[in-house]
N, C-alpha and C positions, 0 to 999 in steps of 0.2 A: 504494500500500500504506500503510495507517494504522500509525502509530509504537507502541507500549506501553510505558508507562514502569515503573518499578518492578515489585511481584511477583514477583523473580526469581526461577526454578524455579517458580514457579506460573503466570507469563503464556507463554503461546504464542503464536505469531506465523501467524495464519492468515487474516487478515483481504487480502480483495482490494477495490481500488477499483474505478471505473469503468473503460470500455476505454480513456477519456481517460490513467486517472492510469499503467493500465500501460502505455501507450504512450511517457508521459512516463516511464519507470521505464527503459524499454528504450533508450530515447536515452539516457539517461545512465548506462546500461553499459556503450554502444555508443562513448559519448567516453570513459569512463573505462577501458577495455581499448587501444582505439588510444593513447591515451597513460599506457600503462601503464609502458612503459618509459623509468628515468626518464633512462639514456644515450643518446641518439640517438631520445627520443620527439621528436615535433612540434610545438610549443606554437600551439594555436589562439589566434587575433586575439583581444584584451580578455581572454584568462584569462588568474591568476596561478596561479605554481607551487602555491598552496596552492586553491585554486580545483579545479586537476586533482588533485591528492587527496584531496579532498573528495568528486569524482566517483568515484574508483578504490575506495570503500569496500567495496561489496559484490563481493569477489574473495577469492581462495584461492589470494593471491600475496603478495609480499611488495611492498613499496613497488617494488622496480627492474619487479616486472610478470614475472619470470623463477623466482624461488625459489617451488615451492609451502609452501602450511603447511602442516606435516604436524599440529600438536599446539595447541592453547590453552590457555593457564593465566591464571586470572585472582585477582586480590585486591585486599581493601582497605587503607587505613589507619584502626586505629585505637589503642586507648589501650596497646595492647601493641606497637607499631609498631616499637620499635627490637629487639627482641629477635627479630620475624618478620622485620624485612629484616635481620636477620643470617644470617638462616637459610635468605630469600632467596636471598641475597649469597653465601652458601658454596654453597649448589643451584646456581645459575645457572652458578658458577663453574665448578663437576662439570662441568657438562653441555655448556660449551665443551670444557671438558678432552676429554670421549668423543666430539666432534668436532662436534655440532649446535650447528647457528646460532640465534640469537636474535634477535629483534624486537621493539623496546617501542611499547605504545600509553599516552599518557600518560592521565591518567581529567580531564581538561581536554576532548581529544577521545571521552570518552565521555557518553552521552548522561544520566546520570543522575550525571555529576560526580564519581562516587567512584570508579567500577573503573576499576582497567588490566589490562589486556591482553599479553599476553605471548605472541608467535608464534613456533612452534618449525619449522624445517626442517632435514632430513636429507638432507647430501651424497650423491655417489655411494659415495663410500669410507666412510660409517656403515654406508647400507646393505648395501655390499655383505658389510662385513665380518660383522655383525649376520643376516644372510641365509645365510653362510656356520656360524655360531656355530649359529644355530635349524636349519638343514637345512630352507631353506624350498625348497620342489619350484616350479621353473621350466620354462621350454618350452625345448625344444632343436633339435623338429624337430615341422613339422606333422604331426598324424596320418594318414598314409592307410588304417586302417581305417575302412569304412563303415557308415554309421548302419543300425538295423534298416530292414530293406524296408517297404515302402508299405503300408499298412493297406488289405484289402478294405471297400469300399466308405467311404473315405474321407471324401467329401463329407458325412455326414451330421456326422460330430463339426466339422467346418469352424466352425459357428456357435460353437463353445466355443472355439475355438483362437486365440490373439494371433499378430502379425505374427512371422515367422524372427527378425527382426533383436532382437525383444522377447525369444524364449526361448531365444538362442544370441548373446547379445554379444561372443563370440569365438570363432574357431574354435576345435577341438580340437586339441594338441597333445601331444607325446610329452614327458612332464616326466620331469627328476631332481633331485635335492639338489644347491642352489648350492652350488658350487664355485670359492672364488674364484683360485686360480690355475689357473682354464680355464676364463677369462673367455671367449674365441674359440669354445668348444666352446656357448655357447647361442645364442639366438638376441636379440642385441640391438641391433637398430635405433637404441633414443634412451632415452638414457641416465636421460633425464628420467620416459621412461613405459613405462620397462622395469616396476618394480616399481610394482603398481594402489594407489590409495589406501587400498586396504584391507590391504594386508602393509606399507605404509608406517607407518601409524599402530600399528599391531599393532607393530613393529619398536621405534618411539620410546615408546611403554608399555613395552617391555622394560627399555629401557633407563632410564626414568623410575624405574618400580617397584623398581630396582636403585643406583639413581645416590644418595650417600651425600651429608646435609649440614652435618658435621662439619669444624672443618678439620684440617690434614695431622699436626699437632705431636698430636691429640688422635683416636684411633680410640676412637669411640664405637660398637659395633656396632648398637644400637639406633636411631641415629639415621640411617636409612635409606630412600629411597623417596619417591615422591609421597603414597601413602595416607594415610601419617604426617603428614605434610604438608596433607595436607586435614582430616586426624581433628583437629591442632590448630589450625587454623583459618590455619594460615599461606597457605596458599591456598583461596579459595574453588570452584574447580572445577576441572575438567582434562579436554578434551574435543578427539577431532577432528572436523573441519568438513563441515558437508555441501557437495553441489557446488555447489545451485545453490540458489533458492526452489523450490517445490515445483508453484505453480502455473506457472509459466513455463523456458522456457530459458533457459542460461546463454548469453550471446551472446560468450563467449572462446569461441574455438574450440578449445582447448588444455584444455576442463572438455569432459567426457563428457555432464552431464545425467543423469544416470543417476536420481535423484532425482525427476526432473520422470517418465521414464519410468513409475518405480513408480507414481508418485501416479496417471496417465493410467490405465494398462490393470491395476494390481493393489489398489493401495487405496480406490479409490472401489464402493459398495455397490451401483451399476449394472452393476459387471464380475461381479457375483456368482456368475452361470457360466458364465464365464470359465475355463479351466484359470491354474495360476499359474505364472511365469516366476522356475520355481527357480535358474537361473542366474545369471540377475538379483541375485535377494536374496542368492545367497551371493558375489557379486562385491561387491556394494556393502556386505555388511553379514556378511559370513563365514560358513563352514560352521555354525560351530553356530546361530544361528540360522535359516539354509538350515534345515538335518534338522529344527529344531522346526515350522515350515510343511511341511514335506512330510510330515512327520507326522501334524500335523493336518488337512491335504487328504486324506491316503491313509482315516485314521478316516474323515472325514466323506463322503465316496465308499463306502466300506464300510459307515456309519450304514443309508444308502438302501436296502438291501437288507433290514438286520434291521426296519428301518421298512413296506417293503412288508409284509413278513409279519405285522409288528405288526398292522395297519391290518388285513389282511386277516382274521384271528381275533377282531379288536372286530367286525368285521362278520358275519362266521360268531355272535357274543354275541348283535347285535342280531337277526340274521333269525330265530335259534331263541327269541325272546324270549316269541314265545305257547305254545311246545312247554313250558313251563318248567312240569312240575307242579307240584315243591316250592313255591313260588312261590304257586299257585295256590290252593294248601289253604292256604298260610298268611293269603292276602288274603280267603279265604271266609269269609262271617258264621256260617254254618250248622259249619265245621268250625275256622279258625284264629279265631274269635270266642267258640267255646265254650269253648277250651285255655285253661287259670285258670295263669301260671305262677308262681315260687316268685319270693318279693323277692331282686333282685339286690343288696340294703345293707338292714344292722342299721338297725332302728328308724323313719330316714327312708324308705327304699322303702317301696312296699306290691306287691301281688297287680296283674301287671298279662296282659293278652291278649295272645294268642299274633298277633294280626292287626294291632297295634301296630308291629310292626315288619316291616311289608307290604312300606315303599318300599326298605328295607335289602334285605330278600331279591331283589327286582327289580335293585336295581343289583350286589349278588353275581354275580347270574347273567350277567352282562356281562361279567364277567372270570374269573369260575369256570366255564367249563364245558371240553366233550372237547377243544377250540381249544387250550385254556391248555396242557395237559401235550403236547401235541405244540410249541407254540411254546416249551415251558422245554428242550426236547430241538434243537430248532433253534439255537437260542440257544447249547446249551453248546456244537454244531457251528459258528457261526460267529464263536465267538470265537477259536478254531482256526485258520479260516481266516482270520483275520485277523492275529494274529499271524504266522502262518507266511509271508503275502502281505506284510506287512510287511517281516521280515526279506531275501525278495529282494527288495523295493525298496530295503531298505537297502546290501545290498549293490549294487545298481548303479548307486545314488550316491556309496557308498565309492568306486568303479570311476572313476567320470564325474566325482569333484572329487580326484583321490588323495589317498585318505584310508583306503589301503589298507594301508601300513604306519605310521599316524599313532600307534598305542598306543603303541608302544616309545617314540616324541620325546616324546609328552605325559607318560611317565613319569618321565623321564630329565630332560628340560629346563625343565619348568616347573614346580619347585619352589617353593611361593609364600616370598616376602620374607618372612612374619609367622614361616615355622618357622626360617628361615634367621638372623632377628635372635635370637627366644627359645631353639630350640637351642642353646646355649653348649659343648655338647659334641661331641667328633668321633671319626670313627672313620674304616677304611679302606674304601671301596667297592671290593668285590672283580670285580665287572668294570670300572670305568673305573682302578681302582690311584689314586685319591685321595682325600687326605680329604674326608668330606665333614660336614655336621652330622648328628645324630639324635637322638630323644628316648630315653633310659636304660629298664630295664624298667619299675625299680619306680615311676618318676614318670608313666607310659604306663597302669598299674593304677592307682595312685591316683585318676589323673582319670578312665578309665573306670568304675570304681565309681561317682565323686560324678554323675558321669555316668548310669550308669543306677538311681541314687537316684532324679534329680532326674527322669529319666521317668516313675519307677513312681511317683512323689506325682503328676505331675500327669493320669498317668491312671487314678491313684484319685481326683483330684478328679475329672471326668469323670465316673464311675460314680457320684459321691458326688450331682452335676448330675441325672443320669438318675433316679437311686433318690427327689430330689426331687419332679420333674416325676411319677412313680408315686405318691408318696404325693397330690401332689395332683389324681392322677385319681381316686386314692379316696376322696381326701375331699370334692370338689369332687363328682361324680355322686351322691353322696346330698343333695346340695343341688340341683342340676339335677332331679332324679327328683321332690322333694318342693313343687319348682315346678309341675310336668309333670306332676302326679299324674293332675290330672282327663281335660284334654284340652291340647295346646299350644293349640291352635285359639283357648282360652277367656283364655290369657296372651300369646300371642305372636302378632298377629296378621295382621302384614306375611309372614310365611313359615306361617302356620299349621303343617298337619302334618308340615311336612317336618321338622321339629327335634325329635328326641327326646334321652334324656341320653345314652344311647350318642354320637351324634353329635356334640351341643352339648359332651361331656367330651374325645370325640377329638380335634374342631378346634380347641378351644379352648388341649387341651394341646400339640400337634402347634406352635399359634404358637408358644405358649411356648418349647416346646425350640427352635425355630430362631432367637428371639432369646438364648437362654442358648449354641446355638452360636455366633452370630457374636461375640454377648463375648470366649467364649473364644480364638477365632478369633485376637484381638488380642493376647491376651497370647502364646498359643502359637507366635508368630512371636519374638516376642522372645527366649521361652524357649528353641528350639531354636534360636537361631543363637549365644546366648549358650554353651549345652553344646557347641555344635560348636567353636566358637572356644579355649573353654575345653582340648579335644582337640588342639590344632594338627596337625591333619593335612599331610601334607607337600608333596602335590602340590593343585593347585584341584580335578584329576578325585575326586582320594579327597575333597576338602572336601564337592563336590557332594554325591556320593555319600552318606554321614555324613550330610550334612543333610538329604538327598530323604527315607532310611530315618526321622530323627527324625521330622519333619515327617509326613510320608504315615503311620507310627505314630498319631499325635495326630489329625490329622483323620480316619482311621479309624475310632477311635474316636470320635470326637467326633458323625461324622455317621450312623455309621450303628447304634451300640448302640439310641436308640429304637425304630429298624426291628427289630433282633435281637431287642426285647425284645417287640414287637406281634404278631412272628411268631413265636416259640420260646417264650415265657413264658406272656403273655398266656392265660388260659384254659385255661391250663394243670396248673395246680397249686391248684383251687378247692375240692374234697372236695365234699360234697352239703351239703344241707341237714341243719341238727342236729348238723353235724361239718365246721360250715365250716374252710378253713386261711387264719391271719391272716400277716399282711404280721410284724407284728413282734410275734408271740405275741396270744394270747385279748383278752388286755386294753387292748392299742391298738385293738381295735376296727376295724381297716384291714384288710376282707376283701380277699384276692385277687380281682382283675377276672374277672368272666366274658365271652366270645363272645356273641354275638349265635344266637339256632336257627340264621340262615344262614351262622353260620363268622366268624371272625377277619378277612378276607380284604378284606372292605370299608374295613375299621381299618389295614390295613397298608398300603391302595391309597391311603386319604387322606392317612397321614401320608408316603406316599412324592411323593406330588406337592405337597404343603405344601413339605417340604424340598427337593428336586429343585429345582423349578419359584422357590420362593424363592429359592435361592442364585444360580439362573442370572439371575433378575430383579432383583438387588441388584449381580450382576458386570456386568451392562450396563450399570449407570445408570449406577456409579461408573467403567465403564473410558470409555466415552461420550456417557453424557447429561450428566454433571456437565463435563468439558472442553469439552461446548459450549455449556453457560449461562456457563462461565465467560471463554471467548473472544468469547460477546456481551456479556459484561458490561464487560469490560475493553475492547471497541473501542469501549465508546461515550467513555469516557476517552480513546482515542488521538490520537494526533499525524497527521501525511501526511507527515513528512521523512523522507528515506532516511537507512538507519544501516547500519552496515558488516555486513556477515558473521558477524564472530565476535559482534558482538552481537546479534544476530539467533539464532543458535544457546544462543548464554548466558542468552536469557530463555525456553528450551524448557525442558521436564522432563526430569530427569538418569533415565538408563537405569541402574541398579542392577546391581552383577556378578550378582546375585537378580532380577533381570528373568525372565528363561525360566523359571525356576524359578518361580514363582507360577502361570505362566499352565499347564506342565505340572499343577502340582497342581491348577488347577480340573478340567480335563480330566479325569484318572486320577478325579477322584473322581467324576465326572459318569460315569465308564468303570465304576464300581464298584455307582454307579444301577442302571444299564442292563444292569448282569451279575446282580448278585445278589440282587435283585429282584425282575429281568423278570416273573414269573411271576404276579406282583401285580399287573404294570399292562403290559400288552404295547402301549403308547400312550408308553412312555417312549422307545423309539428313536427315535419320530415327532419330540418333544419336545426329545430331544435333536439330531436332524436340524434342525431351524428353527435351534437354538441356535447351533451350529455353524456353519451358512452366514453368519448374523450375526458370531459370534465369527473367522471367518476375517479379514474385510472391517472388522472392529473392530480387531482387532490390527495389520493391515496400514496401515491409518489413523495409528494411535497410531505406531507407528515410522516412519510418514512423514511425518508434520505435527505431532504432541504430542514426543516425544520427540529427543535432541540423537542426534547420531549415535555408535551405540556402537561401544568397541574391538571392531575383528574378531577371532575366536577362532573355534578349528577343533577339529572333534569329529566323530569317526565313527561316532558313533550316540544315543539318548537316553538313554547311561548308565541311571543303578540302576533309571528306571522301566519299563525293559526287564523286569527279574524281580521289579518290584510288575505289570506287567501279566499276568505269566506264577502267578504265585499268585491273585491277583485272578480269573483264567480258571479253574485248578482251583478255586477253592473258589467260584465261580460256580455249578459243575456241582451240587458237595453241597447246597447253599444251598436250592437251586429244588426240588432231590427233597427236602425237607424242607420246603420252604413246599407244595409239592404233598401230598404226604404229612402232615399235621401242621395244617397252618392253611386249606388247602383242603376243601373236605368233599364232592371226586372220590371219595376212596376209600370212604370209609362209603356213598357211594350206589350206586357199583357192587357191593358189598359187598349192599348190599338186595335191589340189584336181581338180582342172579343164582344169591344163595343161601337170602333171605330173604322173596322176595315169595311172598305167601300162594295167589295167583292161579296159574295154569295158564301164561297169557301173562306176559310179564317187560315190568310198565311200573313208574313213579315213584309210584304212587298208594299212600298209606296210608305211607309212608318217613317224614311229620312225627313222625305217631304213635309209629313204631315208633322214632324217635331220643330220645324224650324220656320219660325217667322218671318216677315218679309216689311222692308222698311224702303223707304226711298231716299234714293240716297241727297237728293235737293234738299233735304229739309236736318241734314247734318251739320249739327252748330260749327261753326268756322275753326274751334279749338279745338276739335275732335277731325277736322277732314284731315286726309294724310298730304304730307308735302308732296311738291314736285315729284325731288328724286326718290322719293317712296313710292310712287304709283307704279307698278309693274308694266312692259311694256305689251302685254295682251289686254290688258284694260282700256275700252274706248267708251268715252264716258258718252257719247252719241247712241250707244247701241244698248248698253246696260246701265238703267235708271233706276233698279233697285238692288238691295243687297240683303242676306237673311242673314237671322242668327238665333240661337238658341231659348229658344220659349214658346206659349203658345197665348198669342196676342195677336187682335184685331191686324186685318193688315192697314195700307195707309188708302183712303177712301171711303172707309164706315163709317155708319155716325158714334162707333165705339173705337175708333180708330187707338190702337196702340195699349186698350186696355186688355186685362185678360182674359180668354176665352171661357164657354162653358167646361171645353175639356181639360182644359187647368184645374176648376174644381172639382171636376171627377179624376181627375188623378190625383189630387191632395188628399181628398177623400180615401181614395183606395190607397196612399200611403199610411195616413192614422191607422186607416181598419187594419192593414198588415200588421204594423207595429201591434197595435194593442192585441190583434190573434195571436201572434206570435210567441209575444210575451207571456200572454194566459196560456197557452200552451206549455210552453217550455219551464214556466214556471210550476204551474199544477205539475207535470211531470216532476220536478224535482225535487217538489214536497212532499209527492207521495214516495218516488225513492228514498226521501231521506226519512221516511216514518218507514216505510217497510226494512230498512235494511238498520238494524238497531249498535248503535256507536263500540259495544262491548258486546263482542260472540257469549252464545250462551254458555258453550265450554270455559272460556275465561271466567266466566261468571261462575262457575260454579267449584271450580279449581280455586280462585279465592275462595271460597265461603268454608270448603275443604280444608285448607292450608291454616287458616285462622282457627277453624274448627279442632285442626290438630295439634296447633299452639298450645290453644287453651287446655287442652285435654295432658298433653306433656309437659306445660308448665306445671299443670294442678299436680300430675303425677311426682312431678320432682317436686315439689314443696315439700308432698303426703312422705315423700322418703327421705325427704332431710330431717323432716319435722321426727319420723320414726328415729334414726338414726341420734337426735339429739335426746330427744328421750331414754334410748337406749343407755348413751354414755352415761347422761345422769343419772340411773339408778346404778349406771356399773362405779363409775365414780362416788357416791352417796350412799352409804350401807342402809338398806329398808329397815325403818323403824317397826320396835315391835307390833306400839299401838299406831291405828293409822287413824287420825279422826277425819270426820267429816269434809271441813273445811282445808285439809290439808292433802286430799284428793282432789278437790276442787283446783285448788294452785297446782297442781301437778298438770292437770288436765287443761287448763288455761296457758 
């Protein structure tokens, strides 16, 4: 294995040598664990004492070979040195005080000459007491309830399935809340590996985050905690250890590997389908991010399905692709060649043909036809069932990791240090009868006011973002159009006619916004963790929580207003010709955008895969493409000496308490694509299927080779973006029957075709015509005619004295001249009536699924009720035999009186 030196938190250690050098790597685990022990180890011929601890480096022991580490802390010296190792000095001191051991490594023995090392272990009696304090749930007795029965026809899912030993690393057992005086009542073989490295480290964070470094004469309540500690630099990290390397086994037998396993059958991009070894990950790495991988696996297994159907409806697009009338008239010389229409922009537009925009209607029809409104109705059903499938897997992991009365502890115990130092006030908690801290009303108002100040500016800037990126569609497509006048063919000649200004304005602005989102992107992280902090919320669950709502707020907005605006605005608020409506009054001159003859729909479908598609190809590069330009970059600098453990883990990337929380937020919003869109691009599930099977096998990567290993922390579900998924899913439903309805142009053709076609027979023919108005072009206010050199030279204004455009209004000679038609209100009409069917439909469907399909399988159900039942039954039992047992000793101990009276049976029996 090649050495990396400096870059700390930026170099990763992933580099393997040849089979040579790890063979050489594996002897000298092989001697450094046999004499590991520094009482009664063995000293080999020609080693010295320092010689074998030299070899002993890479372990998750303490010098004797016997203590593990449960904690690392490390730091440097510098120009502030006496005042941090005073600070040290009083920490360290704590921390014997509450009973852990300590370890120094001097920065002599370290490889870059400046850090030390600081190893933390915890006794039997830390833990147990700390175990007993948290209410951590242990085993008492194996379970004998049996797994579900044998799946019919089994053999086929076999190829996706990992080894038993892989998805069950430990049997099932009947757990309760340690209890340390009935130590006898669990089940403890060894002392040493009763409690798994993951509650151990979990335990010494408790105690860390709490442990004060003031000294005794001077209570500072402020000065409390590792956090604070690292925020001033007095320590540079604080991390516990993983088992082993990743590519290999640990050759103690006394370390699980557990590490090595993941990387083997979970994080490599060849396991891709693979099911994953959720037991696994929450053994080694704790429930909560356990539930964020079964999360993400459960999504992207659910993806599959909305994806078949996607896939199957582009196909249904393409086969009807020659039935496509509209389409047809528009690309005809004879019919969409003779339609003169009206200039889409003052001055620079001119008079352009209805057959101009041939290849737009073509690609329309790929995603707009009878496919779409039955896949936007699919969609609102299987976000449904996805939720509601969710929630019983959730509960049968609650079940399978108990985590089923986990709310009450998280509420109650872990209180974070930051409310507990700033608090300064107290009052009584009326269920536990002590004091405890809390924030006053009026100081709890205050800050939530500055608090949703500081929201509402920054999602006015936002809208302030989007109203730019508008203005410059409008001002930018009268410069594209006045390019484009003649023919593209004659300016652009790499793409010829594919580029016209609608399109060249769309993509052009569609990039823009998604690099003004990622700007923002940057700042808006800082901003909502800065208001959340500002809050001091009292427990981490409400912190989440508080931050997920800021957060998920802000990109909300952030990503998806341009969509809102292409599909709800857009073309929507344009008035006719002679009575255009401007963006910001007559005299800016910034007409409202109009639609394309074939609909909005093409404009909503590009900017949704521009941003879509960009974000997910900018989260991959940066989660890992860039970590592995950066790990070949850095090994061509490396070393080949072995270096210990903890530095090995201390030059990985530090796992943020914000870790999960990012990678949920791509998710959700990538979840918000796929919902409230869908109907624009039934190719997005597809898109997010690929993304997903990659992002599984990315993440699992990153927390087994990029990143240091995180505190375990236990959670019984994905918190708040449980009901950002559950609104996101309603307002999914309204969305689609409004992009169907609205920015589709379903409705006005069935609208033609069954009340308005002229013919006997009910087909699409003459629908262009009959969608598009007819103006004259004499009575075009002077600010609106196009110049000179904008007039095209097949335009002869002697010959063609009118010009159409998009609406259905009086032509010019009625005495209703230019107002709107009967069939305006019958198509607005038959738009509401959709929406509102659509929605009662989709909706009743999803109320009755989520009544029929009930949140907790009945088997979960009743396995708890069993498990508790058995509690009780073996608690009572062990009392009845202690209680025996005590009894026992005192009459053996107390010689029986001859006389026995009354009352002194009584006392006995009592």
């Amino acid at each position: 294995m090649r050495r990396i030196t400096g870059m700390a938190k930026e170099v990763t250690l992933i580099e393997m040598k040849s089979a040579m050098d790890s063979q050489i790597g594996e002897e000298c685990n092989g001697h450094s664990h046999n004499n590991s022990i520094e009482d009664g180890g063995t000293q080999l011929p020609g080693h010295t004492e320092t010689d074998r601890l030299q070899q002993n480096k890479d372990t998750v022991f303490f010098r004797d070979g016997v203590r593990r580490i449960d904690f690392i802390l490390s730091y440097l010296d510098d120009k502030d040195g006496e005042k941090k190792q005073e600070r040290r000095r009083e920490f360290e001191a704590n921390l014997k005080k509450a009973g852990l051991e300590l370890e120094a490594e001097d920065k002599s023995d370290s490889d870059d000459l400046k850090t030390y090392f600081l190893k933390i272990h915890a006794p039997w009696e830390v833990l147990a007491t700390y175990a007993d304090v948290l209410k951590i749930k242990v085993p008492f007795k194996e379970s004998d309830i049996p797994h579900g029965q044998d799946v019919p026809l089994e053999w086929l899912s076999r190829p996706f399935r990992l080894p038993e030993k892989v998805m069950r690393p430990q049997p099932d057992y009947f757990t309760s809340p340690f209890d340390k005086d009935k130590i006898d009542f669990f089940l403890i073989k060894n002392q040493d590996t009763f409690f798994p490295p993951s509650t151990r480290n979990r335990i010494v964070y408790y105690i860390l985050s709490r442990c004060p470094y003031y000294k005794e004469d001077r209570k500072e309540t402020d000065k409390k905690g590792i956090k604070r500690l690292l925020n001033n630099g007095t320590y540079t990290s604080a991390f516990p250890l993983h088992d082993c390397r990743y590519w290999e086994r640990n050759t103690n037998e006394q370390c699980e590997s557990e590490r090595y396993h993941l990387y083997k059958n979970w994080a490599r991009f060849l396991c891709f389908y693979k099911e994953q070894p959720l037991n696994l990950i929450r053994k080694y790495y704790g429930e909560k991010i356990g539930i964020y991988f079964a999360w993400l696996g459960f999504y992207t297994e659910m993806l599959f399905f909305a994806a078949v159907m996607g896939v199957i409806c582009f196909t249904y697009g393409v086969l009807s692709y020659d039935d496509n009338l509209t389409s047809k008239e528009i690309c005809d010389p004879s019919i969409g060649g003779s339609v003169v229409m009206c200039p889409l922009c003052d001055k620079k537009c001119s008079y352009w043909k209805l057959n101009s925009t041939c290849l737009s209607s073509w690609q329309s029809h790929l995603f707009d036809n009878e496919g779409t409104v039955f896949f936007a109705m699919f969609m609102g059903i299987w976000v449904t069932l996805f939720l509601e499938f969710w929630k019983r897997r959730q509960a049968q992991l609650e079940y399978e990791w108990d985590l089923v009365d986990f709310e009450e502890e998280q509420q109650q115990l872990q209180i974070r240090p930051e409310f507990e130092t700033k608090c300064t006030d107290q009052k009584l908690n009326r269920i536990t009868q002590e004091m405890e801290p809390y924030l006053p009303l009026p100081k709890k108002c205050g800050r939530f006011c500055l608090s949703g100040v500081t929201v509402l500016f920054w999602m006015l800037l936002i809208v302030a973002c989007i109203t730019g990126v508008i203005v410059y569609r409008l001002a930018v497509y009268a410069a594209f159009a006045s390019i484009m006048k003649d023919s593209p063919t004659k300016k652009i000649h790499l793409v010829g006619s594919l580029i016209t200004p609608q399109l060249a304005t769309s993509v052009t602005a569609s990039f823009i916004n998604f690099v003004i989102i990622m700007i923002l992107n940057f700042f808006y992280e800082r901003v909502a963790i800065w208001i959340t902090d500002m809050e001091i919320p009292k427990t981490h669950l409400e912190y989440e929580n508080k931050l997920t709502m800021k957060m998920f707020l802000f990109q909300f907005v952030n990503y998806y207003s341009s969509c809102f605006y292409v599909a709800f605005f857009k073309g929507k608020f344009v008035g006719y010709p002679g009575n255009y409506t401007y963006m910001f009054g007559k005299y800016s001159r910034l007409r409202n955008e109009e639609c394309d003859p074939g609909g909005c729909l093409i404009e909503l479908t590009t900017q949704l895969v521009i941003v879509m598609t960009g974000k997910q190809v900018c989260g991959n590069i940066q989660e890992a493409l860039l970590p592995l330009l950066r790990n070949w970059w850095c090994s061509r600098k490396a070393r080949k000496d072995q270096y210990s453990r903890w530095e090995q883990d201390h030059d990985l990337q530090n796992f943020s308490q914000l870790g999960l929380f990012y990678e949920y937020l791509e998710m959700v919003i990538q979840f918000g694509f796929i919902t409230l869109f869908v109907a624009s691009f039934p190719l997005a599930p597809l898109l997010a299927l690929c993304n997903n099977i990659l992002e599984v096998r990315v993440d699992a990567w990153k927390f087994t080779t990029q990143f240091r290993r995180p505190v375990a922390a236990k959670a019984h579900n994905i918190g708040a973006w449980q009901e950002i998924l559950n609104v996101v899913a309603i307002l999914s439903v309204v969305t689609n029957a409004f992009i169907m309805a609205f920015t589709s142009d379903m409705i006005p053709r069935l609208v033609y075709l069954y009340a308005y076609h002229p013919g006997s027979e009910a087909t699409m023919s003459g629908y262009i015509n009959n969608s598009l108005s007819v103006y004259d072009i004499s009575q075009i206010p002077l600010l609106s005619t196009p110049e000179e050199g904008a007039i095209p030279a097949w335009f002869n204004s002697s010959f063609i004295t009118t010009c159409r455009y998009r609406d259905y209004r009086y032509p010019p000679g009625h005495q209703r001249q230019y107002s709107h038609t009967m069939q305006f209100w019958h198509i607005l009409a038959a738009k509401l009536a959709f929406i509102i069917i659509m929605e009662h439909v989709v909706f009743v469907v999803k109320f009755f699924v989520a009544w029929l399909i009930p949140d907790v399988p009945s088997e979960v159900k009743a396995r708890i009720k069993r498990e508790r039942y058995l509690i009780q039954e073996y608690l009572h039992n062990y009392e009845v035999e202690k209680l025996k047992i005590q009894l026992s000793q005192s009459f053996i101990i107390e010689p029986k009186p001859e006389v026995c009276t009354a009352t002194d049976k009584h006392d006995v029996l009592s």
